[in-house]
N, C-alpha and C positions, 0 to 999 in steps of 0.2 A: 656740635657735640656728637660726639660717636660712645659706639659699646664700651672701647679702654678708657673712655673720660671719668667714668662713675665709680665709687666706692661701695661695697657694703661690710656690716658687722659680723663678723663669722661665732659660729657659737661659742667660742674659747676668747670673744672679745678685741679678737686681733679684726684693726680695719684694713680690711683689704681690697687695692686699687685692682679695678678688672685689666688693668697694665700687666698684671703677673701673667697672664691668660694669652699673653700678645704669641701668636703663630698659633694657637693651638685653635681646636674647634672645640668650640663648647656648646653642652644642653643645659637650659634652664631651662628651670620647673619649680611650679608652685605647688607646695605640696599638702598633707593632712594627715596625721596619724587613725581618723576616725573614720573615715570616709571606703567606699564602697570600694574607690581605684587604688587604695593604699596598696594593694600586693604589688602595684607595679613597682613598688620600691625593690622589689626581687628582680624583676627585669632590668631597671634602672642600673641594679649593683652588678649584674652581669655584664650590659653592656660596658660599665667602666671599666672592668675588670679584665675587658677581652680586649680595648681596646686604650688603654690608660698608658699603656707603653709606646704608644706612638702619636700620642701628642692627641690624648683626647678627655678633656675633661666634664663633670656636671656639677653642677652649680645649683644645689634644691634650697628654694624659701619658705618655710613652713606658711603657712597661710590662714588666719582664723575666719576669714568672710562670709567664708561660704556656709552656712546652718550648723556654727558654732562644732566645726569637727578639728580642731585643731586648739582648744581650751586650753593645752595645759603649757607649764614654763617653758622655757627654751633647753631646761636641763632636762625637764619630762620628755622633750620632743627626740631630744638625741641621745637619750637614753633606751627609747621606745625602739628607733630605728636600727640604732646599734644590735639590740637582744634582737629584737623579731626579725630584721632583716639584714642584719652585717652589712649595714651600711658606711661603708669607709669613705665612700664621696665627699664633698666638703657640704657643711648643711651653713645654710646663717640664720642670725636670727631671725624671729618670728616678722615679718613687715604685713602692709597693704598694699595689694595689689592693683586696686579700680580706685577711687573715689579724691578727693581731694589728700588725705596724706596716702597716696600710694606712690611707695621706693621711685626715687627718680627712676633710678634703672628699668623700672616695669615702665615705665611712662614710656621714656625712649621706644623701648620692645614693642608696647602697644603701637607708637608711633607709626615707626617701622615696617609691621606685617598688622594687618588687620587679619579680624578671621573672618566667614561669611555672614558673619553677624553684628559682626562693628566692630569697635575699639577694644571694648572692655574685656577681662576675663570672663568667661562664663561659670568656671568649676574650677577647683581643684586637680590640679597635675596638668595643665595647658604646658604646651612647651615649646623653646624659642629653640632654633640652632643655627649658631652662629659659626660662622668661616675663618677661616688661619686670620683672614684680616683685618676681622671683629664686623663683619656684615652680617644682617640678621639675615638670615639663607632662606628660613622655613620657618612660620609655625603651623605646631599641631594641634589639633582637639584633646581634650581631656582624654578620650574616650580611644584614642592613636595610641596602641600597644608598644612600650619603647624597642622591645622588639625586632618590632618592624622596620625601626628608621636604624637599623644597621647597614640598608646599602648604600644608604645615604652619607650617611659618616663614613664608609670607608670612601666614598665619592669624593669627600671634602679633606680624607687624610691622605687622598693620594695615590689608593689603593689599586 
């Protein structure tokens, strides 16, 4: 199984095979509307925004795991990110991340890249980046400014 074998529910209900994603690089990320790192949703929309024309996309999974920052619907979540942060990236539904029902696709992810502390997620906003040919390239810490991983992506778009 690879990254394009997997499905997920995007907020508007449409399933979507990570097949659609095939050449492009993509960040995934877990995310939280309550939480302390939510502003990076601002950095997160910038980077798509700078870089979304040249084959680069993000992929956010709302996340309730982590001390209950992510409580509310799927309509409150992309409602939230829409108004606070013009969020036009693609959001999906709410999943699990860690534990027996976490998203196959987190499974794989974890599989893939551990971080210096194991498998599991540790927080909100962990993130994967994956390459034109759906290898998990990198992950980063919650705490990893998106930011930051722009020389990265332009590394992997070719730049």
């Amino acid at each position: 199984m690879g990254f394009y074998d997997f499905n997920a529910t995007a907020m508007d209900g449409r399933e979507i095979p990570m097949e659609e994603y095939k050449g492009k690089v993509v960040l995934v990320v877990n995310t939280a509307s309550k939480c302390g790192l939510t502003p990076q949703f601002e950095e997160l929309e910038e980077l798509y925004q700078k870089y979304k024309n040249e084959g680069f996309e993000i992929l956010g999974f709302p996340c309730n795991q982590f001390a209950n920052q992510e409580s509310g619907s799927n309509e409150e979540i992309q409602e939230f990110c829409q108004i606070n942060y013009g969020v036009t990236f693609t959001m999906f539904e709410k999943i699990e991340v860690n534990g027996e029902n976490a998203h196959p696709l987190y499974k794989y992810l974890k599989d893939e890249k551990s971080s210096l502390l194991g498998k599991e997620i540790k927080w909100n906003f962990a993130k994967f980046l994956i390459d034109r040919e759906g290898e998990v390239y990198k992950r980063y810490s919650p705490t990893t400014v998106p930011i930051k991983l722009g020389k990265e992506i332009e590394k992997l778009l070719g730049k």
